[in-house]
C-alpha positions as CSV (number, residue, x, y, z in Angstrom):
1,X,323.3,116.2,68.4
2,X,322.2,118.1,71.5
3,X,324.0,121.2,71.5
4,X,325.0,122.8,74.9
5,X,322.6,125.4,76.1
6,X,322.8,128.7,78.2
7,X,320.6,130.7,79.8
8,X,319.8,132.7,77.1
9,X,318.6,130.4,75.1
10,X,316.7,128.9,77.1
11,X,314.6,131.9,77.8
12,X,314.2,131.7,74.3
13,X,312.8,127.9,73.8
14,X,310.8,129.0,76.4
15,X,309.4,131.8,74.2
16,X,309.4,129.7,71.2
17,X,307.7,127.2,72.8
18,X,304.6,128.7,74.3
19,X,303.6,130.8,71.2
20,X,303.7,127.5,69.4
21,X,301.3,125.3,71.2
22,X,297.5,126.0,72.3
23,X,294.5,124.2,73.8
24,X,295.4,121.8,71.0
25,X,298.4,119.9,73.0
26,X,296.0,117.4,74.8
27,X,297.5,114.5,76.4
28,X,295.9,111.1,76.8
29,X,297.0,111.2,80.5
30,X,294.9,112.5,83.3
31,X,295.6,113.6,86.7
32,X,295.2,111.0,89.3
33,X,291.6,111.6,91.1
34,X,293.4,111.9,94.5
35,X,295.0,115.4,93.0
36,X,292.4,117.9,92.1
37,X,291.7,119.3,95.5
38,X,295.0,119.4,96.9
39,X,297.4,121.7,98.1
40,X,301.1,120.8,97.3
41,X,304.0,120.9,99.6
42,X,308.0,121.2,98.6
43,X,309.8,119.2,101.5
44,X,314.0,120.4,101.6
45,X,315.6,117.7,103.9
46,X,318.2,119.0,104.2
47,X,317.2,122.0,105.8
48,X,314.2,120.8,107.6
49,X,315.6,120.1,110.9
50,X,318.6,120.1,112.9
51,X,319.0,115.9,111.9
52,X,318.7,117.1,107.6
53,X,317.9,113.4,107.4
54,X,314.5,111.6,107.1
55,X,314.1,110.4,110.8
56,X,314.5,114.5,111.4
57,X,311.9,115.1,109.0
58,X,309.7,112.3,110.0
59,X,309.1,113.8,113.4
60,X,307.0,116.6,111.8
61,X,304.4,114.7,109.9
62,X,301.9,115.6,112.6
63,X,301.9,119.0,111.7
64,X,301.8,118.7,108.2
65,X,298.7,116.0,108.8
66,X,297.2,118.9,110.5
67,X,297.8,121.7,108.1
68,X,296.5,119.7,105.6
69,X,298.2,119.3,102.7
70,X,297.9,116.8,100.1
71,X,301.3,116.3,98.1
72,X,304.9,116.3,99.7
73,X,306.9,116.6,97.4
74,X,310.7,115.8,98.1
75,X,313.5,118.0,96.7
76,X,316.3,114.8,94.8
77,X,316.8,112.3,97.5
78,X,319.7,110.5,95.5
79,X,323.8,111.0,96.8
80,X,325.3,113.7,95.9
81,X,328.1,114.3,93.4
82,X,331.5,115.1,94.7
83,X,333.7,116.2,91.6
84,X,333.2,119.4,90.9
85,X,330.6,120.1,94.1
86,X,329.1,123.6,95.0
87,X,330.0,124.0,98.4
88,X,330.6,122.0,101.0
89,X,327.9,119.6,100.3
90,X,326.7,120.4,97.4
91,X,323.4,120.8,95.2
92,X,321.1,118.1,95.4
93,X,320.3,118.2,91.5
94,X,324.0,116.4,91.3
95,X,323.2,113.2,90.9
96,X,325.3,110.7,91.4
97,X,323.2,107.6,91.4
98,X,319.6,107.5,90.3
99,X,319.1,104.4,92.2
100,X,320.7,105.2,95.7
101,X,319.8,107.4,98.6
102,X,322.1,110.2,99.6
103,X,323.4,108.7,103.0
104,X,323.1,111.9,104.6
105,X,319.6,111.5,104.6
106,X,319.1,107.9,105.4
107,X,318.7,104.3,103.9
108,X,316.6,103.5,101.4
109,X,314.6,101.3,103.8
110,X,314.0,104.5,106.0
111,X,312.4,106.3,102.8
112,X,310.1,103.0,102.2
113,X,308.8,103.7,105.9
114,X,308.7,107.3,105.0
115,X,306.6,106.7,102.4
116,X,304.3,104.0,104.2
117,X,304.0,106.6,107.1
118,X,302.7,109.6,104.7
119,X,300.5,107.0,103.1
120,X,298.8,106.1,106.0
121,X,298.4,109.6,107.2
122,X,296.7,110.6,103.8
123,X,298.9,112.6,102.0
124,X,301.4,111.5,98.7
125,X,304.8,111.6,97.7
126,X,306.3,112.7,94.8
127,X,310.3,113.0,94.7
128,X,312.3,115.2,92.2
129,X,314.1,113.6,89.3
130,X,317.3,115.2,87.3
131,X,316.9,113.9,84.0
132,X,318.9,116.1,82.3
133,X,322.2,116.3,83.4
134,X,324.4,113.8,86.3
135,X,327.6,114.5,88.8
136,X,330.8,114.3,87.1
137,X,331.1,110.8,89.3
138,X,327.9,109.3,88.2
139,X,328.8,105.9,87.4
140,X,327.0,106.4,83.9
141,X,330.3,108.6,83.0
142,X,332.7,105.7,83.3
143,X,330.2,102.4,82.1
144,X,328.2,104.5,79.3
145,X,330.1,107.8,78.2
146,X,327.7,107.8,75.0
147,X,324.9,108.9,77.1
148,X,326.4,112.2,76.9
149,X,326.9,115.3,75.3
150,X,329.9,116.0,74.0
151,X,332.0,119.2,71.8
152,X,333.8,119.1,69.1
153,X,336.9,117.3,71.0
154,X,335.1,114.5,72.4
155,X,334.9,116.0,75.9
156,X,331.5,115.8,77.9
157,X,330.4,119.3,78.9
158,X,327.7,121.0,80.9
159,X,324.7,122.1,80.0
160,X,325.2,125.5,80.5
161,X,328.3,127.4,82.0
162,X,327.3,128.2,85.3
163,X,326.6,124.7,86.2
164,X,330.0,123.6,86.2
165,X,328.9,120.1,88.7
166,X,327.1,118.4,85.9
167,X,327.6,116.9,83.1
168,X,324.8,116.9,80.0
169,X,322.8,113.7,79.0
170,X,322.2,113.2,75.2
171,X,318.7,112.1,74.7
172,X,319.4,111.2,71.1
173,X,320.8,108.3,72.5
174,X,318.0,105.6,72.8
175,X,320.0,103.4,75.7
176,X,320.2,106.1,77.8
177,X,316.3,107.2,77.3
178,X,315.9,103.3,78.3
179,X,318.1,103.4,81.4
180,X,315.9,106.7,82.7
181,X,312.9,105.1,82.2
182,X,314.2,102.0,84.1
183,X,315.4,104.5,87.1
184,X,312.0,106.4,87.2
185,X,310.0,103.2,86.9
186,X,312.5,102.0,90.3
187,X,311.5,104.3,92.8
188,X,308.0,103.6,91.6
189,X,307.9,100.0,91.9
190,X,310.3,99.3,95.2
191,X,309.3,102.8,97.7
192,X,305.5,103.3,95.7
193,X,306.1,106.8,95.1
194,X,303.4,108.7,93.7
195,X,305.3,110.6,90.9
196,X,307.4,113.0,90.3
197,X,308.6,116.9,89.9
198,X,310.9,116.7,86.7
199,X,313.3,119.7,87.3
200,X,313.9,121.2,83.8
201,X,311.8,119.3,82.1
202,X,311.9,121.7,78.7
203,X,315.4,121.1,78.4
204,X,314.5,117.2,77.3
205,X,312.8,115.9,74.4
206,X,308.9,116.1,75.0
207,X,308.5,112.3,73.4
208,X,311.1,111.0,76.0
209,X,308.4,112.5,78.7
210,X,305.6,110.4,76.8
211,X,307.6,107.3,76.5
212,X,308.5,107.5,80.4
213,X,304.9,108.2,81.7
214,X,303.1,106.1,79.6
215,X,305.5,103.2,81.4
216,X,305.1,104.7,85.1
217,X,301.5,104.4,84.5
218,X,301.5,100.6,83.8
219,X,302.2,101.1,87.8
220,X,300.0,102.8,89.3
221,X,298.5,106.3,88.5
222,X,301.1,108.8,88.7
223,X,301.1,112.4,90.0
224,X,303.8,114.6,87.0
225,X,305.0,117.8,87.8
226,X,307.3,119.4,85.3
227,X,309.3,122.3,85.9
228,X,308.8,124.3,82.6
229,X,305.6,126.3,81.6
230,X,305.2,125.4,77.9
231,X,301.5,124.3,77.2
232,X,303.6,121.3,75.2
233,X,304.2,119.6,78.2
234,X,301.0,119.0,79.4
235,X,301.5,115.9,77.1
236,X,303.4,114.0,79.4
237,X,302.6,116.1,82.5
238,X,299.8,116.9,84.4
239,X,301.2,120.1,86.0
240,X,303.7,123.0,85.0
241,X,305.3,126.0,86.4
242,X,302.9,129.7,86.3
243,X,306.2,131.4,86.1
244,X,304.5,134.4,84.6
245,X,302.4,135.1,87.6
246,X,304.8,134.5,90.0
247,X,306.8,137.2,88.2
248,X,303.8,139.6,87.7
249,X,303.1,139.2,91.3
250,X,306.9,140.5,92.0
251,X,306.1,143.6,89.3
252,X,303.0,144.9,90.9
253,X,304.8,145.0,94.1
254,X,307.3,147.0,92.5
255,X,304.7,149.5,91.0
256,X,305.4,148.7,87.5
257,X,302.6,146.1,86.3
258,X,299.4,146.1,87.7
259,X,295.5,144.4,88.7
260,X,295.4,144.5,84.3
261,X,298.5,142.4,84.3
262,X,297.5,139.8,86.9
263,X,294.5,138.8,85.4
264,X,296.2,138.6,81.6
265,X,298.1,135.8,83.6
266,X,295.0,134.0,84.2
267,X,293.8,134.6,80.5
268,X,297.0,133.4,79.2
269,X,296.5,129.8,81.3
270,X,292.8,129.8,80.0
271,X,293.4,130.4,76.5
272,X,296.5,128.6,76.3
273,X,296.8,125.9,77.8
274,X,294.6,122.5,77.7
275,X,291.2,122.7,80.6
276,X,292.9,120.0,82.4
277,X,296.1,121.3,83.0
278,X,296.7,122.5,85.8
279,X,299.3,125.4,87.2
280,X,301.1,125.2,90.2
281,X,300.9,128.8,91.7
282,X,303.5,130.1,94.3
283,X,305.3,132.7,96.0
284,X,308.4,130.9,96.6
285,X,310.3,127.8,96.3
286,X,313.8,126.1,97.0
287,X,315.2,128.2,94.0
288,X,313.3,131.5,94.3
289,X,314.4,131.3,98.4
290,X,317.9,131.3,97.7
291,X,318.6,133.0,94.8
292,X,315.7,135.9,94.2
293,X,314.9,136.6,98.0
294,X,312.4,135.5,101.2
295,X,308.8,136.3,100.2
296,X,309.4,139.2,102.9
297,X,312.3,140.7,100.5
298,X,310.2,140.3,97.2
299,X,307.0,141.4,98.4
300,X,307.0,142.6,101.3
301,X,303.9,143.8,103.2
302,X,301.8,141.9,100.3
303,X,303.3,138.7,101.4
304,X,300.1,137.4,102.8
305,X,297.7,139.4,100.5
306,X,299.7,137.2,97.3
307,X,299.8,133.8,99.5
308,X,295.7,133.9,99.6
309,X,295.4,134.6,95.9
310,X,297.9,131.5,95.1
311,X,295.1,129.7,96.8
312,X,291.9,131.4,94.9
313,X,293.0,131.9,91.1
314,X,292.5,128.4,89.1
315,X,295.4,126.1,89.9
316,X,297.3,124.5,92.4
317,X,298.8,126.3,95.6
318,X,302.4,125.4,96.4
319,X,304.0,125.7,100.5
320,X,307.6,125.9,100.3
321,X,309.3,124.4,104.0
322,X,309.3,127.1,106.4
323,X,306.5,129.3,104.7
324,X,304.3,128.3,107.3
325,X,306.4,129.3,110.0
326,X,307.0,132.9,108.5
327,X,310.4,131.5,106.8
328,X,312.2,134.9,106.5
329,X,315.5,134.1,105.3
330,X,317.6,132.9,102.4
331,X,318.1,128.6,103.1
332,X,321.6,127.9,102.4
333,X,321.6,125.8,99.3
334,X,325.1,124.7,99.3
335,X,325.4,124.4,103.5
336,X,323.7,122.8,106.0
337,X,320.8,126.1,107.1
338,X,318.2,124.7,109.1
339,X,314.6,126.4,109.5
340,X,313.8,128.1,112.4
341,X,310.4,126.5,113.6
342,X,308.8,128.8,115.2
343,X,304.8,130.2,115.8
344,X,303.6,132.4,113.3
345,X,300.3,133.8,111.7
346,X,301.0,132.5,108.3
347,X,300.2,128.7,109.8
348,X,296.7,129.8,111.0
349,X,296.5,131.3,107.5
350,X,297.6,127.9,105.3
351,X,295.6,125.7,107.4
352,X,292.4,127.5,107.2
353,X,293.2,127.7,103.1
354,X,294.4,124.8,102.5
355,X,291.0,122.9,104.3
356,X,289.0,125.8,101.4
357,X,291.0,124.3,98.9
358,X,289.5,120.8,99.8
359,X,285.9,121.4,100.5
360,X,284.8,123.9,98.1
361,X,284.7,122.2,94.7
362,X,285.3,126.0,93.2
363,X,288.5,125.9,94.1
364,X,289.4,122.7,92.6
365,X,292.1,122.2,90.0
366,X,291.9,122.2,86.3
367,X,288.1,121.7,84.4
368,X,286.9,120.6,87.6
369,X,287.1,124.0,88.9
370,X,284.9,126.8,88.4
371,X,285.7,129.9,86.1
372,X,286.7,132.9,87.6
373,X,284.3,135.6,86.3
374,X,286.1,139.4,86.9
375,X,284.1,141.9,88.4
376,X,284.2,145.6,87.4
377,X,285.7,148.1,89.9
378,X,286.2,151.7,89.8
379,X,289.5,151.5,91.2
380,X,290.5,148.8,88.1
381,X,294.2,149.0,88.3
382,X,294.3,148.0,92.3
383,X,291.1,146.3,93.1
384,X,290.9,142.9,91.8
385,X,287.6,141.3,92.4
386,X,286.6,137.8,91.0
387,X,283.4,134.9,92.0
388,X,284.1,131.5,90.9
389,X,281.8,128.9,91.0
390,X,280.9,124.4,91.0
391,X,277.9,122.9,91.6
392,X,276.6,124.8,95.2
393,X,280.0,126.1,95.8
394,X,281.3,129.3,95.2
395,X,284.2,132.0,96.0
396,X,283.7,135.9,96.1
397,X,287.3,137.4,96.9
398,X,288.7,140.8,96.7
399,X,291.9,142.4,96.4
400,X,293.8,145.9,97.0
401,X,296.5,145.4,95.1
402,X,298.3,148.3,96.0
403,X,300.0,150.3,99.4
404,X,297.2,152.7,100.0
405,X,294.1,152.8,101.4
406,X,291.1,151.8,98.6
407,X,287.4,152.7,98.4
408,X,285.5,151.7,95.5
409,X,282.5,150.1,93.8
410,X,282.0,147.0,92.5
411,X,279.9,145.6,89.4
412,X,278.7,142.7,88.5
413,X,275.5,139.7,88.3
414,X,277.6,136.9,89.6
415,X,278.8,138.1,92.9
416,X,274.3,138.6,93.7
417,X,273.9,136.5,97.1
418,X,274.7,135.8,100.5
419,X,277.7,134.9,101.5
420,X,280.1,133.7,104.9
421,X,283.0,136.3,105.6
422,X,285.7,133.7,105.3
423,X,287.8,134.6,108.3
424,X,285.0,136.1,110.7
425,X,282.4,134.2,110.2
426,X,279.8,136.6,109.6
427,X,277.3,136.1,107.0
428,X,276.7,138.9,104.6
429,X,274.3,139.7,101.6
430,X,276.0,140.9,98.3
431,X,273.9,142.9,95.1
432,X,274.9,143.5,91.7
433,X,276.8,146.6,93.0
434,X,278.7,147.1,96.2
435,X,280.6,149.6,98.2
436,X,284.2,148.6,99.8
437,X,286.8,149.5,101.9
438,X,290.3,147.9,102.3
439,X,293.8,148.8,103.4
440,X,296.8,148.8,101.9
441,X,297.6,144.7,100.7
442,X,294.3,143.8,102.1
443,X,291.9,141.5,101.0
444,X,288.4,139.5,101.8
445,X,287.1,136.3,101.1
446,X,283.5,135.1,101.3
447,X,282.2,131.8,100.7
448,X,279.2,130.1,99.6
């Protein structure tokens, strides 16, 4: 039986987990072709506008057409729990019925537009699935109580402590895997989804995951995000949480890891996980918004500087709602907290990365993406200097990790060539060894 599971030891699977598995765990899924040059964008409706509803959010397709991105992904569209509810109206990963829309945000005939609308302007949807745990008033608790866990007295329980408004699903229970599979393969076949963002994936059976995509796929080609970084999922899943750098980012703000540690991330992704998995790089999301800070909090005057890299290190670049408009507060997650839509740099910024990410084939995701090759500095615990090249394409960027002013030298064959200054245009001639200046958080990016 499933036993219930805190935060602790989940860390610890975690652990467990990733020193287990290597470039060995190869799946015989593959990314959809539409996926390996995109950018990836995490829609909160609730928050989105003043409406929280889909109509609201509808209104600003335009600008997301424009800034480019690829993949909208939708945080849990399903009604929301009432029994035990956080807040006034509660968290989202409640479910209360995985075939229903939360009526706060619409009918489910509005979301099949929605989802005609995005099609048509280019972009795909993905939604976000609780597998793992429903509201205390999903109808599953009254019609099927075996699909849960349970303690010693027969009473259902959560699946940790502090999430007191849900209660744990047993996946040793084969009707209940078959029920899941039957909700996931709904929204598939009657709104043409384009996949899903599993939200604690780890915390279910990795055969379950199988078992469920292999089905989706008899659809269509599906898009799989899971929300866990364990090279084991890449089984089922053709993109997982780089946790690690989004921490070591934080640290190196902080002073106490450094350029060293930053590119030990990257190693660990090459030498750990399968070629064509790819890792969905960040400085924020729904959860690290609320709970851990804005990106202005965390990092500060290296809020930019770390929202480039996202965008040049191998993987996939994720825009939270409101990052774009220089989103510099703490979204609600309980409460109605819409974003303030305003001008700000940080659009100019995305846009102009986001259209790199699509037209140079260095930049794509997983094995079709070129290697990043490190470049020696003299200043090796601030400067970090990388090329990365496919085919005729090819990335030289440089970073000053650090809050003072740099010069130094840099080393190395592969960065030999001329080059386009990213963001003024100018067209410059690099050797085998160069001299630089940057400021504090600064960085440059040429192109070839």
């Amino acid at each position: 039986m499933k036993k219930q599971i805190t935060l602790v030891l989940i860390s610890l699977l975690t652990f467990l987990h990733f020193t287990s598995y290597s470039q060995s765990t190869e799946s015989k899924f593959s990314p959809p072709e539409w996926s390996y040059n995109k950018t990836i964008y995490e829609v909160n409706i609730r928050q989105y506008s003043k409406e929280g509803d889909f109509n609201g959010f509808e209104k600003h397709l335009p600008e997301l057409k424009d800034l480019g991105v690829g993949i909208l992904w939708f945080m849990p569209i399903n009604p929301i729990g009432e029994k035990n509810r956080k807040g006034t109206l509660g968290s989202y990963y409640s479910v209360k019925d995985y075939e229903a829309i939360n009526p706060e945000f619409g009918t489910i005939a509005e979301f099949k537009l929605l989802v005609k609308h995005i099609h048509r302007m280019g972009m795909y949807v993905i939604i976000d699935w609780v597998a793992n745990h429903t509201a205390w008033d999903n109808n599953w608790i009254i019609e099927h109580p075996d699909f849960y866990t349970k303690d010693s007295t027969g009473n259902i329980i959560s699946p940790n402590p502090d999430w007191t408004d849900v209660a744990d699903l047993n996946y040793d229970n084969p009707a209940l895997r078959d029920s899941m599979i039957e909700a996931l393969k709904f929204w598939v076949q009657e709104c043409d989804i384009d996949g899903y963002r599993c939200d604690v994936a780890g915390m279910i059976p990795i055969d379950f995951w199988v078992d469920a995509r292999t089905e989706l796929e008899k659809i269509k080609p599906i898009f799989m995000l899971a929300e866990w970084e364990t090279p084991e999922m890449s089984k089922a899943f053709d993109m997982t949480y780089d946790w690690k750098t989004y921490d070591t980012m934080n640290e190196v703000v902080k002073g106490t890891k450094n350029v060293t540690d930053l590119y030990n991330c990257i190693k660990n992704n090459e030498e750990n996980y399968p070629s064509n998995e790819f890792r969905m790089e960040f400085t924020t999301n729904h959860d690290k918004n609320s709970w851990d800070g804005t990106v202005f909090e965390r990092l500060g005057d290296a809020a930019e500087e770390f929202a480039v890299y996202t965008f040049m290190i191998p993987g996939m670049p994720l825009i939270y709602t409101g990052q774009e408009a220089g989103l510099d507060k703490r979204l609600e997650f309980f409460e109605k907290d819409p974003v303030n839509w305003k001008n700000h740099p940080f659009r100019k910024l995305y846009k102009s990365l986001v259209q790199l990410k699509k037209n140079n084939d260095a930049l794509l995701c997983g094995d079709r993406g070129g290697e990043l090759i490190p470049l020696k500095s003299s200043s090796d615990t601030s400067v970090f200097a990388f090329t990365r090249k496919m085919h005729k394409n090819k990335i030289f960027a440089v970073f000053n990790f650090s809050d003072t002013n740099m010069e130094f030298t840099l080393h190395g064959e592969s960065m030999i060539g001329s080059y386009r200054n990213f963001f003024s245009g100018k067209v410059e001639t690099m050797k085998s060894e160069e001299n630089f200046k940057l400021g504090p958080w600064r960085y440059k990016i040429f192109t070839r």
